[in-house]
Structure formats: C-alpha cells, structure tokens
C-alpha positions as CSV (number, residue, x, y, z in Angstrom):
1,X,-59.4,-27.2,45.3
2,X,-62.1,-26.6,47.4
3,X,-63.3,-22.7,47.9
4,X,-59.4,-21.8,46.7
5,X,-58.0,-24.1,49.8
6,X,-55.0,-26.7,48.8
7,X,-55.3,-29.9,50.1
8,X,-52.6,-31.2,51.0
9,X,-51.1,-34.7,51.9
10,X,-47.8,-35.1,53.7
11,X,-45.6,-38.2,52.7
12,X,-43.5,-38.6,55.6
13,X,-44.2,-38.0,59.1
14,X,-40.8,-37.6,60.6
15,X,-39.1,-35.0,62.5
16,X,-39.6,-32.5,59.6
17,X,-42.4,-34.1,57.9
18,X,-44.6,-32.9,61.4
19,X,-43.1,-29.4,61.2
20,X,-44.4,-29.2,57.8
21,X,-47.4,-30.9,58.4
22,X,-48.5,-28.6,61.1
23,X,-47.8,-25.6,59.1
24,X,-50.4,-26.8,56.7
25,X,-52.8,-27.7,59.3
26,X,-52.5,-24.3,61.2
27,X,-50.5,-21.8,59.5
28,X,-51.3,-21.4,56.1
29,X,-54.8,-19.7,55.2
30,X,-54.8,-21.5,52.0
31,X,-53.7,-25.0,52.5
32,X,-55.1,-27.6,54.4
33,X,-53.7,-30.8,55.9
34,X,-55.9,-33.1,53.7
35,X,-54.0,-36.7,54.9
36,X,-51.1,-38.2,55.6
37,X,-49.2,-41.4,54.3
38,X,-45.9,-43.3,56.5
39,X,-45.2,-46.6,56.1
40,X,-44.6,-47.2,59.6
41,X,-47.4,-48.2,62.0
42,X,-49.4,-45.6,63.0
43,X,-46.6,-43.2,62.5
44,X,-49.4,-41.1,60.3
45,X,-52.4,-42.2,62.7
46,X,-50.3,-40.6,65.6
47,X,-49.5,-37.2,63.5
48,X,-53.2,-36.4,62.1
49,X,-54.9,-37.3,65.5
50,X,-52.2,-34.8,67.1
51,X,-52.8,-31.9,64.8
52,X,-57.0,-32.9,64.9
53,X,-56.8,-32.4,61.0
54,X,-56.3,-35.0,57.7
55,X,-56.6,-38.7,56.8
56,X,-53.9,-41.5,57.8
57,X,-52.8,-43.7,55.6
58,X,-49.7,-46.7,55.4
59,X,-49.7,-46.9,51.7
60,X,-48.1,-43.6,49.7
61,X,-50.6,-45.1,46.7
62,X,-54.0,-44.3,48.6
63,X,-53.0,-40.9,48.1
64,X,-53.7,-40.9,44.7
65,X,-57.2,-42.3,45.0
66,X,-57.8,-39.3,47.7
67,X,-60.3,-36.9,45.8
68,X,-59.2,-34.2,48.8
69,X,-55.5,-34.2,47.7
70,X,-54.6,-32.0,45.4
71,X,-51.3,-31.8,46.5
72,X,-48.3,-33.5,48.2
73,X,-45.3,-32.4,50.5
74,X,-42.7,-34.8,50.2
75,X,-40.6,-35.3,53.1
76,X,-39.7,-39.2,53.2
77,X,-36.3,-40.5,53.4
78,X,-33.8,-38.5,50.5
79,X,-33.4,-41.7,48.5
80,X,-37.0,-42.4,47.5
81,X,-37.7,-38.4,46.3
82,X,-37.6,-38.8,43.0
83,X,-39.7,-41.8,42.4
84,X,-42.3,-40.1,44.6
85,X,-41.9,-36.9,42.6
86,X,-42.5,-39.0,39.6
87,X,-45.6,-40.7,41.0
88,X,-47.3,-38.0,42.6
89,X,-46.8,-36.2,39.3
90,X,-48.0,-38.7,37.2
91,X,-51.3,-38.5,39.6
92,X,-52.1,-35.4,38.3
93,X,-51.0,-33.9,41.9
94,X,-48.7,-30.9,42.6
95,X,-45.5,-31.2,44.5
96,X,-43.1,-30.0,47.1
97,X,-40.1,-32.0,47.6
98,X,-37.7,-31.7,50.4
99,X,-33.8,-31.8,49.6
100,X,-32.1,-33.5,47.2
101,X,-35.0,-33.7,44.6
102,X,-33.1,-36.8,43.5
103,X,-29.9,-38.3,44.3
104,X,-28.5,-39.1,40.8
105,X,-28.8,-36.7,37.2
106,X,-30.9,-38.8,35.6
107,X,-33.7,-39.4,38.4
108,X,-33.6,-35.7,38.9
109,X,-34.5,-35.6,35.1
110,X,-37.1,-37.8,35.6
111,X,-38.4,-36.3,38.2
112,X,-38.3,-32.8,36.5
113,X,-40.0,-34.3,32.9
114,X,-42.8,-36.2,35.4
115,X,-43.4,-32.5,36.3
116,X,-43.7,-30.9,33.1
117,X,-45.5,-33.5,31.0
118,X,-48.5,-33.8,33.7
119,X,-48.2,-30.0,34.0
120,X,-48.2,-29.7,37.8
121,X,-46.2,-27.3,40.1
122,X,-42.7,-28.9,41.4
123,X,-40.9,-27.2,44.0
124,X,-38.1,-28.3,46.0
125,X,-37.4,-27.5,49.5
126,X,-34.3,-24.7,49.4
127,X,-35.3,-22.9,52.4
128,X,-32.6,-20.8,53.0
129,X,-34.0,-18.9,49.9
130,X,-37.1,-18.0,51.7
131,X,-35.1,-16.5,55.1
132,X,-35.0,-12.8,55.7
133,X,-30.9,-12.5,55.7
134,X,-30.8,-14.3,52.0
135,X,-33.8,-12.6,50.8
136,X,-32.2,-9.4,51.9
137,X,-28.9,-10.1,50.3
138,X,-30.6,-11.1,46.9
139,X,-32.5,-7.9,47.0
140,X,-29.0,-6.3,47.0
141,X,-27.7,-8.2,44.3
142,X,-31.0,-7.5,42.2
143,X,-30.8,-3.5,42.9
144,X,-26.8,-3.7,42.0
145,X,-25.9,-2.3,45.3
146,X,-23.3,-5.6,45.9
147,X,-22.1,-5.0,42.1
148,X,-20.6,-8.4,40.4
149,X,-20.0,-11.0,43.4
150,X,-16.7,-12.0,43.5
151,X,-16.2,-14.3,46.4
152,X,-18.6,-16.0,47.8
153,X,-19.0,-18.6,51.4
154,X,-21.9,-20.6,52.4
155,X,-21.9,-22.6,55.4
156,X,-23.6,-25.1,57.3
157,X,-22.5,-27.0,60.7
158,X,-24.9,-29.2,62.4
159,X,-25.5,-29.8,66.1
160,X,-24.5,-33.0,66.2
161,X,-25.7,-36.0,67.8
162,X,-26.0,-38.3,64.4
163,X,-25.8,-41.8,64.0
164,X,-22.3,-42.5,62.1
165,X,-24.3,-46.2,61.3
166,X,-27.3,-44.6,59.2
167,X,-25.1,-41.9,57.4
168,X,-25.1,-43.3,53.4
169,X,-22.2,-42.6,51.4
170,X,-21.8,-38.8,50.3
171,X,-24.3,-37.5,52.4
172,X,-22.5,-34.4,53.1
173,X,-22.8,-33.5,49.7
174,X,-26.4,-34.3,49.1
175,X,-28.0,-33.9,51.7
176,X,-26.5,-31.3,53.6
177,X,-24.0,-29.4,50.9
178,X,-26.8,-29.0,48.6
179,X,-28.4,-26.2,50.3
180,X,-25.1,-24.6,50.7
181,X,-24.5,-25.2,46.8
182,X,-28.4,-23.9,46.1
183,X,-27.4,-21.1,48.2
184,X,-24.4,-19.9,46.3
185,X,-26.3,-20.1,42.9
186,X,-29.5,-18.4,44.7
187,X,-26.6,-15.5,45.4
188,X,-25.0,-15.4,42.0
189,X,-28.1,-15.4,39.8
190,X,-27.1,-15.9,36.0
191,X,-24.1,-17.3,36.8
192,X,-23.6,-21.3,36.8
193,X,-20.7,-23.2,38.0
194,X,-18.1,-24.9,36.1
195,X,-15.3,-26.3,38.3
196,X,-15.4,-28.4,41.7
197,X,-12.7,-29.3,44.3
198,X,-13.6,-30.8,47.1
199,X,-11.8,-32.4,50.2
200,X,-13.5,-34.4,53.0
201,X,-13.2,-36.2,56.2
202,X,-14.2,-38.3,59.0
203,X,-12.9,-35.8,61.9
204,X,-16.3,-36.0,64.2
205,X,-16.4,-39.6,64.1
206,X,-13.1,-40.6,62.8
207,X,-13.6,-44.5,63.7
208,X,-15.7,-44.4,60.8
209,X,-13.4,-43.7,58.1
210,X,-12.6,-46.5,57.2
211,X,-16.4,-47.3,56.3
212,X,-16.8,-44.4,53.8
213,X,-18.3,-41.7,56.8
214,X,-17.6,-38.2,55.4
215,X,-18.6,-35.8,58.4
216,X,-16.5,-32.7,57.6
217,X,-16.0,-31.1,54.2
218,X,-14.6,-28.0,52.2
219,X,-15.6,-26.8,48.5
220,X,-14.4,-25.1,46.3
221,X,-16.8,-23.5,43.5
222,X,-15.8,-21.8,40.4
223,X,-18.6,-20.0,38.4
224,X,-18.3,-19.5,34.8
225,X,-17.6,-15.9,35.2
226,X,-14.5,-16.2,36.9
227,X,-16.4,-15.9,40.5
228,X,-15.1,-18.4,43.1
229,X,-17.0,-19.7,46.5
230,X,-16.1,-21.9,49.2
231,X,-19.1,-24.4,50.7
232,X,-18.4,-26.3,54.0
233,X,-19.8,-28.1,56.6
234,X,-19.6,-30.0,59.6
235,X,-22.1,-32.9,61.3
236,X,-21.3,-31.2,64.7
237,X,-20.8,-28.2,66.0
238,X,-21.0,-27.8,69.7
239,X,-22.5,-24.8,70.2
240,X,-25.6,-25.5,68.2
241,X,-27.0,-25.1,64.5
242,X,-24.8,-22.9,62.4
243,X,-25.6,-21.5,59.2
244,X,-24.4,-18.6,58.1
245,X,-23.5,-16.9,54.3
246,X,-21.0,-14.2,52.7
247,X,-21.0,-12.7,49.1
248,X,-18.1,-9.8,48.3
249,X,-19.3,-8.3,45.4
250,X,-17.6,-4.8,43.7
251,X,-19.6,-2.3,45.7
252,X,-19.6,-4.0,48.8
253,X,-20.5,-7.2,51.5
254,X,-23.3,-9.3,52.8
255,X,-23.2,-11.5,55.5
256,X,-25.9,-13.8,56.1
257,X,-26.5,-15.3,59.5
258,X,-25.8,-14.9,63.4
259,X,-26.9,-17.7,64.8
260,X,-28.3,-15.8,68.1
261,X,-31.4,-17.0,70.0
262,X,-31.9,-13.8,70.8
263,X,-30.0,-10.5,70.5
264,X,-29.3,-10.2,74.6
265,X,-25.7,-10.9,75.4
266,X,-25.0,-11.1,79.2
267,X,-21.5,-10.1,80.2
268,X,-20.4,-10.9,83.6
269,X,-16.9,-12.9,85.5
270,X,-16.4,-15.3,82.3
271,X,-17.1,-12.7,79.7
272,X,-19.6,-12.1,77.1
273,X,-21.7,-15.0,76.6
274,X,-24.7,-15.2,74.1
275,X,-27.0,-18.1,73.2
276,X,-27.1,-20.0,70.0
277,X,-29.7,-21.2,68.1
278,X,-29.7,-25.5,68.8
279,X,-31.6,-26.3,65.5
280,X,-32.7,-25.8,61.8
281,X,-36.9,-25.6,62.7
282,X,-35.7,-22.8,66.0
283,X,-33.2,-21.2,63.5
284,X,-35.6,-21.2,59.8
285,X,-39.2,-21.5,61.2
286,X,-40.3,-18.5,59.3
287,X,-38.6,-19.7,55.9
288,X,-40.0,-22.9,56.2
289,X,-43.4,-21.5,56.7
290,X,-42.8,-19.2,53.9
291,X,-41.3,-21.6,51.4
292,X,-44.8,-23.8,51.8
293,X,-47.1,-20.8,51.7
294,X,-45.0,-19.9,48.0
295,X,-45.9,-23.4,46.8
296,X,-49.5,-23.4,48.1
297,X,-50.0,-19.6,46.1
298,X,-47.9,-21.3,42.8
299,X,-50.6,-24.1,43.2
300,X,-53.9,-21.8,43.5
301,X,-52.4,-19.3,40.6
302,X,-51.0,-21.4,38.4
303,X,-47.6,-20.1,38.6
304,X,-44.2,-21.8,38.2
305,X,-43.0,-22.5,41.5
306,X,-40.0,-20.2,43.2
307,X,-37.5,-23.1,43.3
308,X,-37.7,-25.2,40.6
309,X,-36.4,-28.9,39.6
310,X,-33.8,-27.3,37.2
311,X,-32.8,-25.4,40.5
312,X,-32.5,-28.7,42.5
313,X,-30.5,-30.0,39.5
314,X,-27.7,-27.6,39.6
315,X,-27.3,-28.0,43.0
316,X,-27.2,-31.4,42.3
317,X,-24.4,-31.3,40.1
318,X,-22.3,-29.6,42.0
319,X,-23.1,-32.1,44.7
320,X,-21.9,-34.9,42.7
321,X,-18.9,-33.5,41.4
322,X,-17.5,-32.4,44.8
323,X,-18.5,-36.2,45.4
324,X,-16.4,-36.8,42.7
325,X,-13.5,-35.0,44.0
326,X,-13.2,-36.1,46.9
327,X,-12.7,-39.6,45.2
328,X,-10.2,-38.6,42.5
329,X,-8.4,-35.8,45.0
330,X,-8.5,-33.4,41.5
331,X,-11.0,-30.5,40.4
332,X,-14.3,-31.9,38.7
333,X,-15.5,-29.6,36.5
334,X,-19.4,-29.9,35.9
335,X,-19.9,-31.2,32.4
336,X,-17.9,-34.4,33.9
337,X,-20.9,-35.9,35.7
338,X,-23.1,-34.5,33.4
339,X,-21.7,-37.1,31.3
C-alpha cells in the first residue's frame, strides 16, 4: 500500500465491473484504481482511459506481476469466481468477489481455504447488507426490538430485458436467489437453515422451457429454529427493479424496500402515480459504494472482512438445494448437497 491507499485492479469491465471500477477511481479516499484486466479487446483500454486512472491489461495473470495491486475486485462472468478467488489469493492479493463466490460447494471451499492459507481479506459482494433499509432492520434485530423472527420474505424481480439464450441452467438460484438467500441469513443472525422447497418456472419466456430456462421462482426456507422464509424472484418485472424485504419477529415488523425514485407521487385524472426505480446501480448505489469502501478499510486494518466466504457458502447451499428441488419436486434439506 502506498501512503495507506489500496490499489486496486478490477477483473472484469462489464456493466458492473465499471460501476465498481469508478467507485475506486473517484469515490473512495482510500483505494485507488491501480489497473484493469478483460479478456476482450480493449474492453479494459476503453474503461481506464474513460476514468483517466489505472493500467489495462488482456491477461488476468499480469495482475499478479503488478507491484501497484494489492488488491483485486472480481466482477467477471459468475462461473470463473472461484478460480479467480483462488488465484488472486494465492498472489498474495486481497479479494472482493462479486455473487456467487463459486458455483459448486467444493470450489467455494477452495476458494475460501485459497483465502485463509495466503492470509488475505475475502469478501463477497452481498450488497443488500450494506443498504440503509437492511442495515436498519439488523440494528433492530441486534437491539431486540423485532424479538425472535418468525417469518421472514426476501424478494427480488428484475426489469427485464434478458437474453433467454445466455441464461445457464439454475441461474435464478445462483445468481440472483443468492442475495435473497444471503439476505434472509443476514436477518436471522445465528440461525442457519435446514430445509429447502423450491418451485420454478419458465413464465417470462415460456418458449424456453423446454431448454431448462427457469425465469420465475418461489422458496421456501426453514431455519433450524423452527423460523420459516419465503425467497422469490422474477427476470421481469415491468415496472422496473424490485427488491424489497420483510422479517415478523415477536415484538414487531420490518419492511425493507419501496422501490420509489423519489418520494413525490403525482395524483391527477388516472390516479396516483409514482416512479420506480429501473435498476440495481439507481436503486443500491450507496451500498455498493459502501460495501467496497468496507473491503478497502478490512484491507488497510487488517480486519476480517464484513461478508465472508463462509457467508457466500451458506447462501450457496441453500442455492443449490432449492436447485435441487425444483428437480426432485420434494423438500431438500441442507446436509443433502452438503453431501
């Protein structure tokens, strides 16, 4: 670290590798954007000469050779996390990693002993975790005001607009169900689940089903307290990004989420109308700004990171046993896959 600033290389210069990339380059005291590695022709070239900040590079492994990196922020493709957890790691570099950490139990515990052995920071990308109405809630769990949850809802719909083609099987559970799984552990804390049932669809692109698409699903979670939640989503919603949460505890409720683009509401001939939020970086901007500025300050202290691989592994599991279920039409419990 140079004078207590992160460097920090980007793998991945997609739609939300750039978010991420520019938050390191201009929003983030600590960190800097040190370089950035894509695969695809001046994909990186294009993204540091944008942001006037970092190195471009086509190979992942000049990284590791890059006396300025000192860390990495993995947002590649979901499929190749884990062995780039596992190499950055066993570069002696600290990591973030975007959702799923790994796709399978047994690259996620790869990923997670890569991490511990070369004794670097590994946090995964749970963002939810870091936004105001989730914080908030967790605070209220913490203090006892919600008393012991009871029921608990988690829910993501996307805007639609997806590419039935490039969807890979069980997507909806691990790409987008896990942070809806992460989020009902994050709101349950000390609890883990035991029992999965799951059923999924093709109802947004139905043409597909026949080809494995899953675009719509329901869960069902039971903890091993006795505590139940229900995780769903939907690849299109037509009003925009939803996302929204619910835990009903003994001494009360939270709901997360609104979905608003701002709080005016303009009533007139048709009725009430509000506007909705159209995307995850307009809806979470501040969470994922905060989420990266946690894993720069775990980098420069030394601390474990907020949102560790054993948290990513859960989720995970759950992921793969509502997988699981939807396969088998029966409740998974979670020593099943574990197997």
């Amino acid at each position: 670290m140079a004078n207590g600033t992160v460097g920090v290389a980007l793998v991945g210069s997609g739609r939300m590798g750039a978010f991420h990339a520019e938050t390191l380059a201009r929003r983030l005291p600590h960190a800097r954007l040190a370089a950035v590695a894509d695969p695809a022709p001046g994909a990186a070239e294009r993204l540091t000469g944008a942001l006037g900040a970092g190195r471009a590079y086509t190979d992942v492994a000049q990284l590791w050779d890059d006396p300025d990196v000192d860390a990495v922020v993995v947002a590649a493709p979901a499929r190749s996390h884990a062995d780039l957890v596992v190499a950055a790691a066993g570069a002696g570099r600290h990591v973030f990693c975007e959702k799923p950490m790994a796709v399978t139990l047994p690259d996620a515990d790869r990923a997670i002993g890569a991490a511990r052995a070369a004794g670097v920071v590994l946090q995964v990308g749970f963002n939810r975790r870091f936004a105001a109405d989730w914080r908030g809630a967790r605070a209220l769990l913490d203090a006892g005001t919600l008393g012991t949850p009871r029921l608990l809802r988690s829910l993501t719909r996307d805007p639609g607009g997806f590419d039935p083609a490039r969807v890979l099987p069980d997507t909806i559970f691990l790409e987008t169900l896990i942070h809806d799984f992460d989020t009902l552990r994050y709101l349950h804390p000390g609890a883990e689940a035991v029992e999965v049932f799951a059923v999924a669809d093709a109802l947004v692109e139905p043409g597909w089903r026949d080809r494995g698409l899953l675009d719509t699903a329901v869960v069902t979670v039971r903890f091993d307290d006795g505590a139940v939640a229900v995780a769903e989503a939907c690849f299109e919603a037509s009003y925009g990004y939803d996302v929204r949460g619910e835990v009903l505890g003994s001494g009360g409720m939270a709901t997360m989420g609104d979905g608003r683009r701002t709080g005016l509401a303009f009533s007139g001939p048709a009725g009430r109308l509000v506007e909705t939020v159209r995307g995850d970086q307009e809806l979470f901007p501040g969470a994922y700004t905060a989420e990266l500025a946690a894993f720069v300050e775990a980098v420069r202290a030394g601390t474990p990171a907020p949102v560790t691989g054993e948290d990513a592994r859960a989720a995970l599991a759950i992921a793969l046993a509502a997988a699981e279920s939807v396969r088998t039409g029966r409740p998974v419990r979670i020593d099943e896959v574990e197997k």
